[in-house]
C-alpha positions as a Markdown table, in Angstrom:
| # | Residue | x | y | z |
|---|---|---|---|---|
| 1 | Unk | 0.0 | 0.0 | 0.0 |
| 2 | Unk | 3.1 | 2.3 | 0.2 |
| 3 | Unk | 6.4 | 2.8 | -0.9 |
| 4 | Unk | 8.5 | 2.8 | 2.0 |
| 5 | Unk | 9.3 | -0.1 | 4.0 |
| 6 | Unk | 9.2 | 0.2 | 7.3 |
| 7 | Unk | 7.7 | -1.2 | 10.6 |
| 8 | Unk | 4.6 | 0.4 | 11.9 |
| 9 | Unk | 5.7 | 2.1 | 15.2 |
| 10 | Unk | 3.4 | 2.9 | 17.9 |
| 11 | Unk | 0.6 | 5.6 | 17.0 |
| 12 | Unk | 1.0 | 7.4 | 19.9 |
| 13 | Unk | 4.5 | 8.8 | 19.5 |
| 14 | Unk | 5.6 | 12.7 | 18.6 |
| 15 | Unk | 5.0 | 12.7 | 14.5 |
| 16 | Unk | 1.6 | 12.1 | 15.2 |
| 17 | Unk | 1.2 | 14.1 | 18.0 |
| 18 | Unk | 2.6 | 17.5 | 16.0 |
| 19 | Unk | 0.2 | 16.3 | 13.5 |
| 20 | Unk | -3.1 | 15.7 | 15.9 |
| 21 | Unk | -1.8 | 19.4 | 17.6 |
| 22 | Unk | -3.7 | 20.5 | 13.9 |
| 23 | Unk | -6.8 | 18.7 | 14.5 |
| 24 | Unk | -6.9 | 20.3 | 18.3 |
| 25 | Unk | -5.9 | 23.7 | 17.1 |
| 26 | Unk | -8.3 | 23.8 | 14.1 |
| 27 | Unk | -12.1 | 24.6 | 16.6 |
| 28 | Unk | -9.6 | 27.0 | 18.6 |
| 29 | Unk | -8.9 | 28.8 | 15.2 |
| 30 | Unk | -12.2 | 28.9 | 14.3 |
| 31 | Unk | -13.4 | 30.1 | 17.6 |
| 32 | Unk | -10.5 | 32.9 | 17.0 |
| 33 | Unk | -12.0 | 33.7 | 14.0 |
| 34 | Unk | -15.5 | 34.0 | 14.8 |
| 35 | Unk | -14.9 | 36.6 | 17.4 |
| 36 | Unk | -12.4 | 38.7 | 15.2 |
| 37 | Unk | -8.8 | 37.6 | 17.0 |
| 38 | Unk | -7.3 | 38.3 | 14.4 |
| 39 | Unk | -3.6 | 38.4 | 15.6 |
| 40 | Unk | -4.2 | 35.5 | 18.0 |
| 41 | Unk | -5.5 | 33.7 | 14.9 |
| 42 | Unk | -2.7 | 34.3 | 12.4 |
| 43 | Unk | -0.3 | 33.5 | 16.2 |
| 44 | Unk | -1.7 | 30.0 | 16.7 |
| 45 | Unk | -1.7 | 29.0 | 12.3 |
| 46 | Unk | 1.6 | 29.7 | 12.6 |
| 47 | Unk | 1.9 | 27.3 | 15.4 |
| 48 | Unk | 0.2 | 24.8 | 13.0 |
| 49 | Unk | 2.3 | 25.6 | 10.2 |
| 50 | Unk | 5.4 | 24.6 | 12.1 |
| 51 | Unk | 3.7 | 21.7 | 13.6 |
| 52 | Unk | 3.0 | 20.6 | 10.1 |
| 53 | Unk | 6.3 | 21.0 | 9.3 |
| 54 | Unk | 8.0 | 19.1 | 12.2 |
| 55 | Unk | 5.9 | 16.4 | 12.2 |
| 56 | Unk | 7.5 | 14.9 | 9.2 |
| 57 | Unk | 10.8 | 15.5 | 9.8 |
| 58 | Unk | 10.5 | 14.5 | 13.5 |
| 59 | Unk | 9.0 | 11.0 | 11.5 |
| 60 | Unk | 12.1 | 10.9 | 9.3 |
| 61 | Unk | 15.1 | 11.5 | 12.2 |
| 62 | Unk | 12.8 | 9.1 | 14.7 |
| 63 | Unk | 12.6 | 6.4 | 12.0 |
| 64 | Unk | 9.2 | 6.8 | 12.9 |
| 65 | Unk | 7.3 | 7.5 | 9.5 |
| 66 | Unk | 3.9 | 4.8 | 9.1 |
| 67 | Unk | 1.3 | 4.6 | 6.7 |
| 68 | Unk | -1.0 | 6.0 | 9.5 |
| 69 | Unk | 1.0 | 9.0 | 10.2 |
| 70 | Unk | 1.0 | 9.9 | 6.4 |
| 71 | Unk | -2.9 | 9.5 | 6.3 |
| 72 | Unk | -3.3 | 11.3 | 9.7 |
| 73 | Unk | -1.3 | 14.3 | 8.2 |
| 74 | Unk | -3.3 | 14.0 | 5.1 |
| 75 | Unk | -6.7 | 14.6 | 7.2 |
| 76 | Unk | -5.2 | 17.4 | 9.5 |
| 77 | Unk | -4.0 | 19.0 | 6.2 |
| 78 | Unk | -7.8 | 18.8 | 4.8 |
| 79 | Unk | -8.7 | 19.8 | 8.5 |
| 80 | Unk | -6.4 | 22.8 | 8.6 |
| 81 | Unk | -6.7 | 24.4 | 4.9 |
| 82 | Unk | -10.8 | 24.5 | 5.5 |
| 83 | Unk | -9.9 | 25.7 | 8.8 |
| 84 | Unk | -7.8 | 28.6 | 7.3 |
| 85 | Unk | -10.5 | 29.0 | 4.5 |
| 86 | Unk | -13.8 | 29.9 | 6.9 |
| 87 | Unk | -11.6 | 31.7 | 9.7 |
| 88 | Unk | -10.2 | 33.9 | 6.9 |
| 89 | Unk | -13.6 | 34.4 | 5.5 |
| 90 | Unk | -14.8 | 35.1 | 8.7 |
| 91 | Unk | -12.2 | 37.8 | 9.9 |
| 92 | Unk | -11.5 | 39.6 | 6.2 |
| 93 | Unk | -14.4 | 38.8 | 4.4 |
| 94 | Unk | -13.7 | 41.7 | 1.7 |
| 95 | Unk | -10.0 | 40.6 | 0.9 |
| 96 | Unk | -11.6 | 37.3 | 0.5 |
| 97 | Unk | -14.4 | 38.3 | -1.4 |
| 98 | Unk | -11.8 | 40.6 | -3.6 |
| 99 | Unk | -9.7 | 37.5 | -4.2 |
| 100 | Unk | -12.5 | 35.2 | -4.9 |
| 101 | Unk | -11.5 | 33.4 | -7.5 |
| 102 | Unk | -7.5 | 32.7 | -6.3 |
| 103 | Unk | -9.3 | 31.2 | -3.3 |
| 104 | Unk | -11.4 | 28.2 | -5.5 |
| 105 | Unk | -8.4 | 27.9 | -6.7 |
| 106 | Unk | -6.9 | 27.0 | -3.8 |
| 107 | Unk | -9.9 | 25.1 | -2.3 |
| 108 | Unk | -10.4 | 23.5 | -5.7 |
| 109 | Unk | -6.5 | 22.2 | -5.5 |
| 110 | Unk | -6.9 | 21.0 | -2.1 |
| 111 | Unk | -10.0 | 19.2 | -2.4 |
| 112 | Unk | -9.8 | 17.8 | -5.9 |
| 113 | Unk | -6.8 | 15.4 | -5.8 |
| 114 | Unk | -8.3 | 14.2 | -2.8 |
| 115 | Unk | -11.3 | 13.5 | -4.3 |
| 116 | Unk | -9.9 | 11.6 | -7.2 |
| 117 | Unk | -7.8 | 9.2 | -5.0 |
| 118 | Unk | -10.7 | 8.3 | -3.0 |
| 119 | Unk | -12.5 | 7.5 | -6.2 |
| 120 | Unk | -9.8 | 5.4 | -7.4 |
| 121 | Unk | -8.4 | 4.2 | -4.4 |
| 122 | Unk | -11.1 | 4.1 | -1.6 |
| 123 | Unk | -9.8 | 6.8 | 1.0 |
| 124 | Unk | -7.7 | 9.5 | 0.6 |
| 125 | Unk | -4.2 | 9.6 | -0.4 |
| 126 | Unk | -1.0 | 10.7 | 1.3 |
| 127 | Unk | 1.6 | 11.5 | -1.3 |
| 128 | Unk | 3.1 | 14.4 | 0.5 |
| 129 | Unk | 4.8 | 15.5 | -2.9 |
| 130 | Unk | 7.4 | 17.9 | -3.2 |
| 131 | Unk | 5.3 | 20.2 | -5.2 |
| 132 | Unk | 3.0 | 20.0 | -2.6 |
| 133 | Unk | 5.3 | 21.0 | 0.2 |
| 134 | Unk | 6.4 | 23.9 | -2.3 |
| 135 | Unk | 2.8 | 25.0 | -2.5 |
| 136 | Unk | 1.9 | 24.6 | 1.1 |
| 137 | Unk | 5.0 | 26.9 | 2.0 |
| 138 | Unk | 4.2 | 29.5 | -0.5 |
| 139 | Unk | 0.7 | 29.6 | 0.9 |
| 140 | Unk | 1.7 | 30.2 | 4.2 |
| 141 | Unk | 3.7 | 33.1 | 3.2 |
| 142 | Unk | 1.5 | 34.2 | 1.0 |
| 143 | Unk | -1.4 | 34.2 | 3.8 |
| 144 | Unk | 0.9 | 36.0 | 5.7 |
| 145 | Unk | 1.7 | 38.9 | 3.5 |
| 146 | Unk | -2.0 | 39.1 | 2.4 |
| 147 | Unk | -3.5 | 39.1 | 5.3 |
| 148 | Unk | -1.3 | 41.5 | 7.1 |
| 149 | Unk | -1.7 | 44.2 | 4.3 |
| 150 | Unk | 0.8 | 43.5 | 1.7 |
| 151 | Unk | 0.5 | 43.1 | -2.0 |
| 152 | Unk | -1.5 | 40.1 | -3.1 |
| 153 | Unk | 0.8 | 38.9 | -6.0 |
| 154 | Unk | 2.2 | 36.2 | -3.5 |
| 155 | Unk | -1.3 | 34.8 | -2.9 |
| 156 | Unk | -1.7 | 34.9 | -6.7 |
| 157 | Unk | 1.4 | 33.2 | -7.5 |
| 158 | Unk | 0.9 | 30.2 | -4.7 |
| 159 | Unk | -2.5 | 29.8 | -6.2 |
| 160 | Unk | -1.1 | 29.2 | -8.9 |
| 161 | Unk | 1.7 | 26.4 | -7.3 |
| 162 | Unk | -1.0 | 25.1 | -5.7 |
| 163 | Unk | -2.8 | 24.2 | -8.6 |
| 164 | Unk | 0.2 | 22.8 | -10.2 |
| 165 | Unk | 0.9 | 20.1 | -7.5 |
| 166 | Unk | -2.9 | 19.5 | -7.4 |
| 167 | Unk | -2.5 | 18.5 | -11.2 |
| 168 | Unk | 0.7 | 16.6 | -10.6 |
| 169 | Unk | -1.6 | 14.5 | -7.7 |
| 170 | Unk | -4.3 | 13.6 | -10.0 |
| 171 | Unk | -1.7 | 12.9 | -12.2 |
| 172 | Unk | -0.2 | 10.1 | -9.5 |
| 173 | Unk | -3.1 | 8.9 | -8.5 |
| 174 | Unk | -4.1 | 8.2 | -12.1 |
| 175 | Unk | -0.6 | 6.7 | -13.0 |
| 176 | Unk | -0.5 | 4.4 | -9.7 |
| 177 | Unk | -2.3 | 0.8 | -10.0 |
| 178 | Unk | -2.5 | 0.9 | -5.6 |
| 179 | Unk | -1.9 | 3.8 | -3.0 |
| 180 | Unk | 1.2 | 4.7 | -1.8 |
| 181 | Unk | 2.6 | 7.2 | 0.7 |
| 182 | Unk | 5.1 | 9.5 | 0.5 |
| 183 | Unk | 5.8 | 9.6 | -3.3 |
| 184 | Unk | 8.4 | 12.4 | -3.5 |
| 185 | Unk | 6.9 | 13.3 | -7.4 |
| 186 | Unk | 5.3 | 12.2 | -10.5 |
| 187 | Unk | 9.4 | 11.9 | -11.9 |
| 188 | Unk | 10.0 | 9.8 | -9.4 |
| 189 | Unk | 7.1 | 7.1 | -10.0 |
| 190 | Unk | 7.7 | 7.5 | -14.2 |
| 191 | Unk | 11.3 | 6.0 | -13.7 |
């Protein structure tokens, strides 16, 4: 089911808790939102952003990376990007309303891959692509610099990653004849 071999650790071990801080922080973020905390908002996504970050590469140095983990970061990264997408709604609701159609094409490239593996496969998959980590760290800054008053041609431009590593998901998921994890890219399955 994946391309690594390893033995399943525990599932209670740090990877996957850095990954299940996203599902805890995600009703706190909303809460944020809904009440206009803006600064304590953008504070604790950043928390998630790291945690998002660590988790893998805690995984990696603790030889503890698993099939669940992968599919428990895939979730929390659904989790987190809706997250970000109603709390931003909520709080800037112009900014989002002005940049309406770079934000379906963010949803649209988070939801979309997703929904093609668990057509094909049955759940979700968990590539965790490099593409994808390139579009998830340009989105961050992006959010950021948008959010916080600055120009929007970063948002515009990590739209535009993200919809490239969505294509280059679909693209692995239609290649693959069974789910795997961790598939570094689409040049790395075609040779």
């Amino acid at each position: 089911m994946n391309n690594l071999q390893y033995n399943e650790p525990s599932k209670i071990n740090l990877p996957n808790l850095l990954t299940g801080f996203r599902f805890v922080a995600s009703p706190v973020l909303l809460w944020l939102a809904r009440y206009d905390y803006a600064i304590a908002f953008m504070s604790l996504l950043a928390v998630a952003f790291l945690s998002d970050v660590l988790d893998g590469i805690a995984a990696r140095l603790m030889d503890q990376e698993s099939q669940f983990g992968a599919i428990l970061d895939s979730w929390a990264d659904v989790i987190n990007y809706l997250t970000i997408a109603i709390g931003c709604w909520w709080i800037w609701p112009e900014i989002v309303i002005h940049e309406i159609l770079f934000v379906a094409i963010v949803l649209i490239s988070c939801l979309l891959p997703a929904l093609v593996g668990y057509i094909k496969f049955g759940h979700f998959t968990s590539y965790h692509t490099w593409g994808v980590k390139v579009a998830a760290t340009s989105m961050g800054v992006s959010l950021y610099i948008l959010f916080l008053g600055g120009p929007v041609w970063p948002f515009h431009l990590a739209a535009i990653i993200c919809s490239g590593s969505a294509l280059e998901e679909i693209g692995l998921t239609l290649l693959l004849n069974e789910s795997r994890s961790n598939v570094r890219s689409i040049w790395h399955v075609l040779k």
